[in-house]
N, C-alpha and C positions, 0 to 999 in steps of 0.2 A: 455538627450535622450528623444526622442516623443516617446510615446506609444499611439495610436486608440483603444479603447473597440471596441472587435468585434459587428456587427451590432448596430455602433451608430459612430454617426458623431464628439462626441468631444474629444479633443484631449488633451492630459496632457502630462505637464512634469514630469516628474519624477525624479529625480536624486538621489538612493539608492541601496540598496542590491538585489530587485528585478529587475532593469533595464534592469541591463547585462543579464538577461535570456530574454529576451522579444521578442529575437526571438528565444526561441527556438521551435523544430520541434513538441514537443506535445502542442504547443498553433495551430497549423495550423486551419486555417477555414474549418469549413464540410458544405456541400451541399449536399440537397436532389434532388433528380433527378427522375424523372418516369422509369420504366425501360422495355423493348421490346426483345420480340423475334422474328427472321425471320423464314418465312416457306419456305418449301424445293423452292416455287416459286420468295421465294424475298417479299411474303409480312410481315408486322408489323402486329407484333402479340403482340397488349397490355398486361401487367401483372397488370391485376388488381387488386389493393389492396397493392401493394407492391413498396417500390421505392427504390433506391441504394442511396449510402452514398459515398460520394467521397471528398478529399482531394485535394489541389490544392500542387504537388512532382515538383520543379525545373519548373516551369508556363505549367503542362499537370496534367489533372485532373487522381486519382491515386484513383480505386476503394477499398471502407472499407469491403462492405458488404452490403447485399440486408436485407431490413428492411421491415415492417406493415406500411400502411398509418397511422397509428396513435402512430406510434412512432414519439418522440422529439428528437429533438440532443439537448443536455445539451453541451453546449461550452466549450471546457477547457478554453480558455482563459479566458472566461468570469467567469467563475467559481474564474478561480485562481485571476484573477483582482477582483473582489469583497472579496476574500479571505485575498488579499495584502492591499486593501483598511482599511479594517476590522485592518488588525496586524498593520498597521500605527496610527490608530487611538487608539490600546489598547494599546500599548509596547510604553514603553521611547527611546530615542537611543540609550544607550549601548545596551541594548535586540534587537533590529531592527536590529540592524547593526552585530547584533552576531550570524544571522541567515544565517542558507544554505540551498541552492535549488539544489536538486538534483532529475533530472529528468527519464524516463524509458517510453521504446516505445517497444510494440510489435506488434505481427501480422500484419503487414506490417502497423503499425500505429493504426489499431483498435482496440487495446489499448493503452493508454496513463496514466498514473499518474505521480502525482509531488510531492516530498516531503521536507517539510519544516522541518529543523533540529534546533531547538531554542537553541542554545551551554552556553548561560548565563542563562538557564532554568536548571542546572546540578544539581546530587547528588553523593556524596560522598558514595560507595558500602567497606566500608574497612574492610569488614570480607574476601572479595573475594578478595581486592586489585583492585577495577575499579572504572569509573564513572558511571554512565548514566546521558543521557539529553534527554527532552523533546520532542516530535515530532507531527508534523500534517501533515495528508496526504490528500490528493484528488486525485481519478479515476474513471475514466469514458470509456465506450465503444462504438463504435459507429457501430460495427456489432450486437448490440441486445442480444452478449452471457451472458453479466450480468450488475445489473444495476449503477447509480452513486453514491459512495461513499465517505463518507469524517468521520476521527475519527483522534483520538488520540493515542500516543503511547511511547514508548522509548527507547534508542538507547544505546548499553552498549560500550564506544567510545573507550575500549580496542580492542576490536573485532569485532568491527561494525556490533555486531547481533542486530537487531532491533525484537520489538515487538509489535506487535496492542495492546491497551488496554483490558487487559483480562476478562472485562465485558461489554459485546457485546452490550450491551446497549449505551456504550459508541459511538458506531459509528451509525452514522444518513446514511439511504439511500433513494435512493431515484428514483424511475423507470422513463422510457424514455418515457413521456405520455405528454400529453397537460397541466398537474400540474405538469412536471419533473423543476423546476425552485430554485432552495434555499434560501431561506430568513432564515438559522441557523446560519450562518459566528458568528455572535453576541453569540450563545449560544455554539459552534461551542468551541469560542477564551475565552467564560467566562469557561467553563468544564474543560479546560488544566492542571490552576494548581491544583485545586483540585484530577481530576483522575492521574496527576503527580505525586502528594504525596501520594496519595493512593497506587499508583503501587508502587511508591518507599517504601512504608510502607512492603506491599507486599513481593516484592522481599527480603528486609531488614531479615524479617524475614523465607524464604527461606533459608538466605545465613548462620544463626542461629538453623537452625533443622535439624541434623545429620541423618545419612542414614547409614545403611550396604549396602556392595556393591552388598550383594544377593537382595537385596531391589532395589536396582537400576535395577540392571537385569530383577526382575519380573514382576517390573512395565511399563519399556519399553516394553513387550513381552503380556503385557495384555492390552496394548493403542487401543484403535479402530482400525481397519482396518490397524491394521499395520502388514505386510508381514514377512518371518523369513528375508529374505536378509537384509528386510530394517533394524527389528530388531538388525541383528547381526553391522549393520553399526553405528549404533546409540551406541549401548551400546560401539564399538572402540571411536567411539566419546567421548562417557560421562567417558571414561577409561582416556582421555586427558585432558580433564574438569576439572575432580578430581585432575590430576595432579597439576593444575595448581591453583585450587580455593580450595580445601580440598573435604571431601566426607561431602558434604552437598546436600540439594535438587537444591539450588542454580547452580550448576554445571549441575545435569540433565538437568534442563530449558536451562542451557548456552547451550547445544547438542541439545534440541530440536529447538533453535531459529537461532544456525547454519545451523541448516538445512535450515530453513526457508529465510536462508539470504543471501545465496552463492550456487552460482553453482558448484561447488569443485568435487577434484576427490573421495571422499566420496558418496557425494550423487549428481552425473555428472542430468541437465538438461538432457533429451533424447530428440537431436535436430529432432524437424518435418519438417526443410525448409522453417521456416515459424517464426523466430526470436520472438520463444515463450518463452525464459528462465523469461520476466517480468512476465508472465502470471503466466507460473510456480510458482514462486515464491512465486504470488500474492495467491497463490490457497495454498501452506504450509504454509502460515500465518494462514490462515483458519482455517489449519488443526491443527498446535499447538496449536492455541485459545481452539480447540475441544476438544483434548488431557489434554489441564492444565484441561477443564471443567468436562473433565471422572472422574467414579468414580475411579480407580484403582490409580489415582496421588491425587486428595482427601484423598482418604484411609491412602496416604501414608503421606500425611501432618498429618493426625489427629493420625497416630500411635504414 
């Protein structure tokens, strides 16, 4: 297969585990475009300061979003093509080759992220009975609502709850400006295993410190910003958890990162018409990272 780096003329082959994604729809090219308004007579009325973001949908351009003259598009492809460069260059081939790409597009495209699932990067979770493996994610938006991101994380591949690395440090960003470009990929791909084994360290000992179930209840009910509905949904959640992993903390996380990872009829996306459930998503990741970092889930580790 040929793959083009966006804005640049050469051309590679490739023949790997990345290929087969090479065209998918979150690599599409963006374009910046001046943007105009007409008056009630038919004339152009410049928008100064401001240009649109647009998409090349089926060969007709497919507006993102109206942006600031000094906003950058940060290119997914290019992003992920340096990204892909980078993992070829660190991983042997069984690791390369063990790796999945699984993509997510919302708001009509203006979001986009890609995440790389490294499956020969695994651990062994056997107080709980699962695995986890490794992950690296990249996203970007080209409406301006937030800016471009790239970290680490890990994926529990019973239940495909995933989790950003829980110290926030871990993820590098990076805003939409004339220095929005990344030159981390290298520090990016060296971080992995280390925060790998740390979160697995982490979790490990999670799945090792015992909880009353009045302990679960009141830590759920005392997380930030979190509503009685949502509360009461959670703790059904973490009631299954337990069933399934014991009554450890380990289980509570297993519920909070359910959340974070499915659209389910638990905790349903609320559709806006506007195929926001990646957005959503992307936004209770957030939110769990917040919650492990509360005092109230602290409190309850240190008890």
């Amino acid at each position: 297969m040929t793959i083009t780096q966006a804005n640049d003329n050469n051309v590679f082959h490739l023949d790997d585990v990345f290929a087969k994604h090479a065209s998918s729809s979150v690599l599409a090219p963006v374009v910046q475009r001046p943007l105009e308004g007409v008056s009630r007579d038919g004339g152009r009325l410049p928008a100064h300061g401001v240009l649109g973001n647009y998409a090349a949908v089926d060969g007709k351009p497919h507006f993102l979003g109206a942006v600031s003259d000094s906003y950058k598009v940060a290119q997914m492809r290019d992003l992920c093509f340096d990204a892909e460069q980078k993992m070829r260059q660190a991983f042997d081939a069984r690791t390369l080759n063990s790796v999945e790409v699984h993509d997510r597009i919302a708001n009509g495209g203006a979001f986009v992220s890609r995440e790389y699932r490294v499956m020969d990067l695994a651990e062994e979770l056997r107080e709980v009975g699962t695995t986890v493996a490794a992950t690296l994610k990249i996203s970007t938006t080209y409406d301006g609502s937030s800016a471009t991101r790239i970290g680490c994380g890990t994926l529990d591949l019973i239940c495909t709850n995933g989790m950003t690395a829980t110290n926030l440090a871990d993820a590098i960003t990076k805003r939409h400006t004339k220095s929005a470009t990344f030159t981390s990929f290298s520090v990016w791909l060296d971080n992995l295993m280390p925060t790998f084994t740390a979160e697995v360290e982490q979790m490990k000992t999670w799945t090792e410190t015992p909880v009353e179930w009045s302990e679960v209840e009141n830590v759920v009910r005392a997380l930030p910003n979190m509503s009685e509905t949502k509360a009461d949904r959670m703790i059904d959640r973490a009631r299954q958890e337990v069933s399934d992993r014991g009554l450890n903390v380990y289980a509570l996380t297993s519920a909070m990162t359910y959340y974070s990872s499915h659209d389910s009829d638990e905790f349903p996306v609320r559709r806006t018409g506007n195929d926001n459930v990646a957005t959503t998503l992307e936004n209770r990741a957030e939110e769990v990272q917040r919650w492990i970092s509360s005092a109230p889930f602290q409190q309850l580790l240190a008890a």
